[in-house]
C-alpha positions in Angstrom: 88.4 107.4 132.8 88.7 103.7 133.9 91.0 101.1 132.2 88.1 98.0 131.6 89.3 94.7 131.0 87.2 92.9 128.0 85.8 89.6 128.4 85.7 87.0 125.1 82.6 88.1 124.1 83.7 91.6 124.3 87.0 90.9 122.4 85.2 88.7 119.8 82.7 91.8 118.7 85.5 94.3 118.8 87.5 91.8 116.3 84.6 92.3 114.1 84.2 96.1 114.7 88.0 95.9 113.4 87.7 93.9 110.6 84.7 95.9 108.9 86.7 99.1 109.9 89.9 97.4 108.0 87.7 96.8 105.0 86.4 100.4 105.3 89.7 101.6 104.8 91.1 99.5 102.3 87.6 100.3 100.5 88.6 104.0 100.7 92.1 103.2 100.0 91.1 102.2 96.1 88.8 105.1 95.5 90.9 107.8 96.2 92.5 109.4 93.3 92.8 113.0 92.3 89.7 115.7 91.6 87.5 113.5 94.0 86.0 116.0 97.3 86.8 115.1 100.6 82.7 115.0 100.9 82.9 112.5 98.6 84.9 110.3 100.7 83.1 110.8 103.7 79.9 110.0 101.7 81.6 106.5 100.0 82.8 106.0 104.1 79.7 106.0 105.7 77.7 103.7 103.3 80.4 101.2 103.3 80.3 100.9 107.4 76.5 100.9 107.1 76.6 98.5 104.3 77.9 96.1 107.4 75.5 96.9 109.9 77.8 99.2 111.5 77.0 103.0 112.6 79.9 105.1 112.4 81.7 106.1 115.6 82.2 109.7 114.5 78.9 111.2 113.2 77.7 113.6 115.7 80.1 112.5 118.3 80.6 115.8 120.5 78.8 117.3 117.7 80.9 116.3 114.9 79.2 116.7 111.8 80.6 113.3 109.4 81.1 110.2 109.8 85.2 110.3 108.7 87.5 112.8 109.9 89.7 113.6 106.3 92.7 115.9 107.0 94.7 116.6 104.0 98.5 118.0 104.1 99.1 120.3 106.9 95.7 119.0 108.8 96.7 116.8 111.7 92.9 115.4 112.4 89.2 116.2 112.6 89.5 117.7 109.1 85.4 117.9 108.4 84.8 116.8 104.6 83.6 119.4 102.2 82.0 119.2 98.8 84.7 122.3 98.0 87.5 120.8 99.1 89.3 118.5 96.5 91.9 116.2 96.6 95.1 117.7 94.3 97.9 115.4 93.0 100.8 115.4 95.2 98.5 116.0 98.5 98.4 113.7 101.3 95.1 113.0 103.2 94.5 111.3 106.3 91.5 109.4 106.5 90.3 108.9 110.6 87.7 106.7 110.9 85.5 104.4 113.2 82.7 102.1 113.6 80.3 100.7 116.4 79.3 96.8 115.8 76.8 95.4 118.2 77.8 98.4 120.8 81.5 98.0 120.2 84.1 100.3 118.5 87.1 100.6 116.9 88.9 103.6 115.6 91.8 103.2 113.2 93.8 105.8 110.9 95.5 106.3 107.6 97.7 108.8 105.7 97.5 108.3 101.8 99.3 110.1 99.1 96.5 111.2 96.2 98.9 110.0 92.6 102.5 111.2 92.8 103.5 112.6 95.9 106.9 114.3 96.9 109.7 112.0 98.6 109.6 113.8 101.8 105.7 113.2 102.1 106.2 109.6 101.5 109.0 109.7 103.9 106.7 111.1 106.9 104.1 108.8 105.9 106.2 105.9 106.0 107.9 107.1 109.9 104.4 107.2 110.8 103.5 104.3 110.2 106.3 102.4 111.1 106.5 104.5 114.8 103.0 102.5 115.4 104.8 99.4 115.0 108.0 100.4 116.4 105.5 101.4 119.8 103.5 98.0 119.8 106.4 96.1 120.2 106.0 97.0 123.8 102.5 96.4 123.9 102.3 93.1 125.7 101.0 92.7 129.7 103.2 93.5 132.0 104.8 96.4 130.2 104.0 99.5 131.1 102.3 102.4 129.0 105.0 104.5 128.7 107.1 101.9 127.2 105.0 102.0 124.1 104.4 106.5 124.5 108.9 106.4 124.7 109.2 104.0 121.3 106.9 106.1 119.3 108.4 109.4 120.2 111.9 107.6 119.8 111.5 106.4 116.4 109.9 109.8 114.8 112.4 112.2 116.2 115.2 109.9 115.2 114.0 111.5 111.8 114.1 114.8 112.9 110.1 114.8 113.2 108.0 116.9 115.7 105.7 114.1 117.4 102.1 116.3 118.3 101.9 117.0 122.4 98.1 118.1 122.6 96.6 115.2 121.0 96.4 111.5 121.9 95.6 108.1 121.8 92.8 106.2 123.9 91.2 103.1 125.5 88.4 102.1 123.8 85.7 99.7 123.8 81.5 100.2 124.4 82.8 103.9 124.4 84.9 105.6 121.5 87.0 107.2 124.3 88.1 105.2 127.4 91.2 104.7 130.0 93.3 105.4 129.5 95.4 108.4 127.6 98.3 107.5 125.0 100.7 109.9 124.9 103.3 109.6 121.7 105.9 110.8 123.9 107.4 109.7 126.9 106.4 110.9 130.0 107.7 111.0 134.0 105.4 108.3 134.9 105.8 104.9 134.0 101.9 104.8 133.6 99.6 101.9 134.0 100.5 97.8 133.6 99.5 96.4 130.8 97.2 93.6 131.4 95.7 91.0 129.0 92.3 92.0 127.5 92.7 95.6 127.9 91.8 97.2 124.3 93.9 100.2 123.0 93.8 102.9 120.3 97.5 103.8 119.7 97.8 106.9 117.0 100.9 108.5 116.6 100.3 111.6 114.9 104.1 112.9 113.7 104.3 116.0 111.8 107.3 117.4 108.9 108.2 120.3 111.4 107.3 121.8 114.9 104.8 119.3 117.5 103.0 122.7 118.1 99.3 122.5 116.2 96.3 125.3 116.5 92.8 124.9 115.9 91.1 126.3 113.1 88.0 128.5 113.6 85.9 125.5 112.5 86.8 124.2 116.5 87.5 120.4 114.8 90.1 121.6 112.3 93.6 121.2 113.8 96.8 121.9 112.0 100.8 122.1 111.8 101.6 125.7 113.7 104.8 126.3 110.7 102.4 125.0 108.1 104.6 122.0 107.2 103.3 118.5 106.2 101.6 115.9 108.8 100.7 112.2 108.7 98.6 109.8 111.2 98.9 106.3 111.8 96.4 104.2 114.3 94.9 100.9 114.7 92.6 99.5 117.8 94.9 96.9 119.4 94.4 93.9 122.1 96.6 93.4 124.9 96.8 89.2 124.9 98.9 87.0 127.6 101.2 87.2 124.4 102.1 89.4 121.4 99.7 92.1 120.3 96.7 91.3 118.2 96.1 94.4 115.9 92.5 94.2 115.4 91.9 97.2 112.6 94.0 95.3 110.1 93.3 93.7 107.0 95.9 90.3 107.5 97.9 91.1 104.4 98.3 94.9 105.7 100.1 93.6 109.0 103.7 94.0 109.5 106.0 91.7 111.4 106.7 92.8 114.9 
């Protein structure tokens, strides 16, 4: 897959892809509370992204059957929402979502706990997060790709954290999946230069135990191997001549980097 380089029209509609899917999620974000289904979610999802004029990225993408991937506890991603399935207290759900605006994506991800989670769960949702922001700090041009991969993995197995090896981020842009791979860990290669204008969907997906995941029979399904607890973390970010502009954030959601 090849690496494009957006132009300012480009980047403007992909800003506004990102802010309808930042609003999507803080929409979701308020509504979720215990007894509620995961179909339920999926449902309140899609009419809020359509609500904008949006199509969501996900419904029937390689056959995908929702429009927002909901993985709850030990379900790393591509959890497919069920009117049987219902959120518990304590549980923690991940909610994966994205939306096309104009012929433009972007893809972002949350982990949130449903009423009083456990310590440890907000602990691994917190890492998570913060291993996004810990790897963005190298996003800027003339970096290179593994600079952001090494500061994920870093930061998450500084907790003792198993950061996921099968599954990672992506370009992104007029397709949901472009140039190039993300890795959350550090590989041999330095991998490509960053250059300004090149669009990224970084997702560090860190689970409570073992990297190792399996896919359930469902073929979307895929979960912690030891069972153990796992959170994901992802925004659709901009490579400028300068910092990083995150563009699936809500302003007041950003953190300093």
């Amino acid at each position: 897959m090849s690496v494009t380089i957006k132009s300012a029209r480009e980047i403007a509609l992909m800003k506004e892809a990102g802010r309808i899917l930042a609003i999507t999620h803080d929409e979701l974000k308020k509504a979720l509370k215990p007894g509620m289904t995961t179909w339920d979610i999926d449902h309140l999802g899609e009419e809020i992204i359509r609500s904008y004029g949006c199509i969501p990225s996900f419904l029937n993408y390689n056959g995908y059957p929702a429009s927002i991937c909901i993985s709850v506890n030990d379900e790393v991603v591509h959890g497919i929402p069920s009117k049987n399935r219902v959120l518990q207290e304590g549980d923690i759900v991940s909610l994966d979502a994205g939306v096309i605006y104009k012929g433009y994506h972007s893809d972002a991800a949350r982990t949130y706990g449903i009423g009083e989670i456990t310590p440890e769960a907000g602990k691994l949702m917190e890492v998570t997060k913060q291993s996004f922001f810990e790897g963005i700090k190298y996003a800027k041009s003339g970096n290179h790709l593994n600079d952001i991969s090494s500061a994920i993995q870093a930061y998450a197995e500084s907790f003792g954290y198993g950061v996921v090896r099968d599954l990672v981020g992506h370009g992104i842009g007029q397709h949901l999946h472009e140039g190039p791979e993300i890795p959350n860990f550090s590989q041999r290669r330095r991998g490509i230069k960053l250059k300004p204008g090149m669009t990224l969907a970084i997702e560090p997906m860190i689970n409570a135990g073992t990297p190792d995941v399996e896919w359930l029979s469902d073929e979307w399904t895929v979960v912690t191997e030891d069972g153990k607890l796992s959170a994901h973390y992802e925004n659709t970010v901009l490579i400028t001549e300068d910092e990083p502009e995150i563009l699936s954030l809500i302003p007041d959601d950003n953190v300093s980097i």
